[in-house]
N, C-alpha and C positions, 0 to 999 in steps of 0.2 A: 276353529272356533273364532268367532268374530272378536273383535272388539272395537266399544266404540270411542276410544281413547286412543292416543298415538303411541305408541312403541319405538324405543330405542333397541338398537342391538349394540351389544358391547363389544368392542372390538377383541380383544384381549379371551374372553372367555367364549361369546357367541351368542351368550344367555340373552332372551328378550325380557327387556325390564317395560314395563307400563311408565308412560307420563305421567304426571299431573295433570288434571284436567284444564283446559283455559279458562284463566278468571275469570270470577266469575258465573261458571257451569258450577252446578247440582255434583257434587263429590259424593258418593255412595258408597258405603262400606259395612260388612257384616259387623257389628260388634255385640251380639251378645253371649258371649263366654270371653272368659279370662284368656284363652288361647286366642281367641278375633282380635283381641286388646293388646295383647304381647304382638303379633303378625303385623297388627296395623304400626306400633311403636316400633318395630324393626325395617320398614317402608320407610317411613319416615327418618329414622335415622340412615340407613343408604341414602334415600335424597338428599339427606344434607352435606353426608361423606362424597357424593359427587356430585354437589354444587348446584343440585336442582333446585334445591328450597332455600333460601335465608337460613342459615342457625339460628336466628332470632325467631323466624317463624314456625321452624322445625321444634323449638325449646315449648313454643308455647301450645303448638297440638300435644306435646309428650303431656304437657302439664294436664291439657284437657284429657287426655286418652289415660291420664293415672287417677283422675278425678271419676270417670266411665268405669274404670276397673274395681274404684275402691263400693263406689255405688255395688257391681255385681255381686263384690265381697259380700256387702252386708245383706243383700237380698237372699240368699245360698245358704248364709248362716241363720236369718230369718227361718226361712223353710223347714233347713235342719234341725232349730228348736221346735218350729210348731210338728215335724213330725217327732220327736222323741217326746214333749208333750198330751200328743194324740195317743204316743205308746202307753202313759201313762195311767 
């Protein structure tokens, strides 16, 4: 599988970890479910546990990526009433 981003490999484990993109570059990332939200929030925390990202900047995607999750929250629960609604 290609990719078009750099890869690390870890020395210790072997696992290939994905870069960060170069500033800058278009960042793409699935986020729509609550599971895309939690994946990305756990990315981001490993970058910051190995010093890829700032903590300061890692704190503040978390902040945005709780803000994206709380949106889906209410969209779900939206739905959820209009279809017990429609049962009615």
């Amino acid at each position: 599988m290609a990719n078009q981003y750099p890869v690390e490999i870890d020395g210790k484990t072997g696992e290939i970890e994905d870069l960060p993109p170069p500033r800058g570059g278009r960042y793409r990332c699935k986020l729509d479910t609550m599971a895309d939200v939690r994946r990305e929030m756990a990315k981001v925390y490993r970058e910051a546990r190995s010093e890829v990202i700032d903590p300061a900047t890692a704190s503040k995607l978390v902040w945005c990526l709780q803000a994206v999750g709380k949106v889906i929250e209410g969209s779900d629960l939206e739905k959820r009433i209009e279809a017990l609604e429609a049962k009615q």
